[in-house]
C-alpha positions in Angstrom: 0.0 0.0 0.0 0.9 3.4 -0.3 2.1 5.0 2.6 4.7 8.0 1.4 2.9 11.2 1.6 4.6 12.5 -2.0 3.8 9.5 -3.4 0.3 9.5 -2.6 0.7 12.4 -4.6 2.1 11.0 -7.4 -0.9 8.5 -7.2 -3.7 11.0 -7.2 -2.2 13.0 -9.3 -2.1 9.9 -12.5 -5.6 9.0 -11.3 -6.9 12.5 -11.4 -4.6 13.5 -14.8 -4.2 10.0 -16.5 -0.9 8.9 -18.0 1.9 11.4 -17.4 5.4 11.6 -18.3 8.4 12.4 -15.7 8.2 15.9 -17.0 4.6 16.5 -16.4 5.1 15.2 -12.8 7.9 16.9 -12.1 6.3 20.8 -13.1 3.3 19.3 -11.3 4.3 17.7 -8.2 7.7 19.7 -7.7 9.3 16.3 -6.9 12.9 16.0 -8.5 13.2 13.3 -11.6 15.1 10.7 -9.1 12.2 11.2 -6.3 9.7 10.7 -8.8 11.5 7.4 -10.7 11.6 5.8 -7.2 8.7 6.4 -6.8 7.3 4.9 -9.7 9.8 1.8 -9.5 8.0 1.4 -6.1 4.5 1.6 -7.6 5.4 -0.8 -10.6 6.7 -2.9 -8.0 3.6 -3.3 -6.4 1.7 -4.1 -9.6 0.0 -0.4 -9.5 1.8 1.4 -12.2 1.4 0.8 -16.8 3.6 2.1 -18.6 3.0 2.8 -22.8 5.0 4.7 -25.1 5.1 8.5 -25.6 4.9 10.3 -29.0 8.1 12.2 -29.3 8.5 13.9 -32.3 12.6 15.1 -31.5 13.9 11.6 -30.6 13.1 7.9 -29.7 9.1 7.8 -27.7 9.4 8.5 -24.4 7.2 6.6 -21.3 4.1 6.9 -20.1 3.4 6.7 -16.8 -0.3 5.3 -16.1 -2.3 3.5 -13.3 -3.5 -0.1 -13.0 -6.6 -0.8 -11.7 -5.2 -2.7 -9.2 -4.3 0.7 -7.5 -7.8 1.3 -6.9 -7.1 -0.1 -3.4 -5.0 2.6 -1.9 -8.0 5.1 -2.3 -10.9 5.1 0.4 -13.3 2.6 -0.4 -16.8 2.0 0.2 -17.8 -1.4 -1.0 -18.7 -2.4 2.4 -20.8 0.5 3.5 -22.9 0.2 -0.1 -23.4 -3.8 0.7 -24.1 -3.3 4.3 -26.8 -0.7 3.0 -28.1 -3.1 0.5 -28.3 -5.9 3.0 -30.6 -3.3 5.3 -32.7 -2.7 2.5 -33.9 -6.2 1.2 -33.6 -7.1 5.3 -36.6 -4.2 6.0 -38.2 -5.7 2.3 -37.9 -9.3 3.8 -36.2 -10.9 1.1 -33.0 -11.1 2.1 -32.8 -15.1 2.6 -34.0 -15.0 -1.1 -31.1 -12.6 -2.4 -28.6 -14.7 0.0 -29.4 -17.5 -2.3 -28.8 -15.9 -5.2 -25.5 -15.0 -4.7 -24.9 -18.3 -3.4 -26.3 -19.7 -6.9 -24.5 -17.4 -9.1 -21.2 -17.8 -7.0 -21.3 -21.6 -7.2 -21.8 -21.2 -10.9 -18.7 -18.4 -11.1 -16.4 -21.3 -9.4 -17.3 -24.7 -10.8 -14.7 -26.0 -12.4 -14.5 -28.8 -14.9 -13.1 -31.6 -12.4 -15.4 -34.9 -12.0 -14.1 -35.9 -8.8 -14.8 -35.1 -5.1 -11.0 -34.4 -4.6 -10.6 -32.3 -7.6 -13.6 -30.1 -7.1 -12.2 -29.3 -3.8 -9.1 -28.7 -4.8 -10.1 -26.3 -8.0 -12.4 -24.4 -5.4 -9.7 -24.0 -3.2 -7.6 -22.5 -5.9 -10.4 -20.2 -7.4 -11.0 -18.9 -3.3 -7.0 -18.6 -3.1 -6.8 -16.6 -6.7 -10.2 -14.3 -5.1 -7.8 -13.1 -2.1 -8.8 -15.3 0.6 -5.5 -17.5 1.5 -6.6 -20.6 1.4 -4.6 -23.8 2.3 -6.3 -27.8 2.3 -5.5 -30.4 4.1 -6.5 -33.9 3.9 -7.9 -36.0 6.6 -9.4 -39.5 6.2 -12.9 -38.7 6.9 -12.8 -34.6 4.8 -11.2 -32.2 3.7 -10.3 -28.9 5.9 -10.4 -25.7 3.7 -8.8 -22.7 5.8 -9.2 -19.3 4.6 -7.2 -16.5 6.4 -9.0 -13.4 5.0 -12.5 -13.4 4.7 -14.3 -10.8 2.6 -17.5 -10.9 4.7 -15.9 -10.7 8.7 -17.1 -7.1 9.2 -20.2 -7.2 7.8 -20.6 -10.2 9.3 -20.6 -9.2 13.0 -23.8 -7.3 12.1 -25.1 -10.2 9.7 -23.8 -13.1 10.6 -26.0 -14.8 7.8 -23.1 -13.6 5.5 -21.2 -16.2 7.2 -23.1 -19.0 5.5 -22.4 -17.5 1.8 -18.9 -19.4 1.6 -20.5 -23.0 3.4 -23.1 -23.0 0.9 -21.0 -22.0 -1.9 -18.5 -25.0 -1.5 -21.9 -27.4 -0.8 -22.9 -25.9 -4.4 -19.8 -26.5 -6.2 -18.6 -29.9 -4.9 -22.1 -31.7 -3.5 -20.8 -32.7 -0.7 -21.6 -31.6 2.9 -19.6 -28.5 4.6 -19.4 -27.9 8.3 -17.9 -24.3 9.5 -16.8 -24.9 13.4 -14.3 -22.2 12.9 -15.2 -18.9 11.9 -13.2 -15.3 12.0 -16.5 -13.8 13.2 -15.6 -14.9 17.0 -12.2 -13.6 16.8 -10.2 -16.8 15.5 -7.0 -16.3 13.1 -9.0 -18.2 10.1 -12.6 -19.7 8.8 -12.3 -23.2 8.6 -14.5 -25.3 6.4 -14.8 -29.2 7.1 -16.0 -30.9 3.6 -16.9 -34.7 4.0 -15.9 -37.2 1.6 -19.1 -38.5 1.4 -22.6 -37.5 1.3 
């Protein structure tokens, strides 16, 4: 994240102004050329920084300086503020069980994979929850499989609907049929969710 005051800056100033050159961001920012090519090493280095080619029509193109997407994340967000606000409103219209559902359907259908077996269902789901930022590690015992996840999306909404909770257990139920038990959950304070799949039905 971005925690340097000049180059939050730097950041605002490509979101605000699109893709700049050094120049530009040196008149604009008052920043000297080595502050500001640290600074953008240490964005690119963090995946937040694209960088395209410059017409220049006195020598070889120049660079581009512009922002990922990915850098979306160091501005304030409000993501959960909107869904907790959404969840109030179909709550007070009383069909929130039936939107739950729905975006328990159209997750299970967003994470199916195209493995046959048990195992390999678990194992693609466990990939797809990794790749969606929850860190995720399996481990086999004889009787299931324990999914941990280490960051999930829903613990702060959660402590004002726990129903949230459920979204995940159901969501692995949908994609690998099997039954999913959740003693563990970040709600209460522990360091991960843990999800208890049995190997049979």
């Amino acid at each position: 994240m971005v925690e340097n005051d000049s180059r939050m800056k730097l950041v605002t100033h490509l979101k605000m102004h699109g893709p700049s050159t050094i120049l530009q961001l040196r008149e604009t920012l008052g920043l000297s050329e080595n502050a500001i090519r640290h600074h953008l090493h240490a964005l690119d280095e963090e995946g937040f920084l694209e960088v395209s080619s410059a017409p220049n029509e006195r020598g070889r193109p120049g660079k581009l300086y512009s922002l990922h997407e990915s850098a979306d994340r160091v501005f304030p967000q409000m993501a959960d503020e909107l869904l907790k606000l959404a969840l109030l409103s179909v709550s007070e219209l009383g069909v929130k069980q039936q939107v739950l559902q729905l975006m328990v359907d159209q997750l299970s259908q967003e994470f199916k994979g195209s493995a046959l077996e048990p195992e390999g269902r678990v194992h693609e789901l466990a990939e797809k929850f990794d790749y969606g930022g929850m860190l995720t590690r399996t481990i086999e015992h004889p009787a299931a499989w324990e999914l941990q996840a280490f960051h999930c999306h829903f613990r702060k909404l959660s402590q004002e609907f726990p129903d949230m909770c459920e979204i995940p257990r159901r969501v692995i139920e949908g994609v690998t049929g099997l039954p999913c038990e959740r003693p563990v959950c970040q709600r209460t304070g522990e360091r991960s969710c843990v999800f208890l799949i049995s190997k049979t039905l």
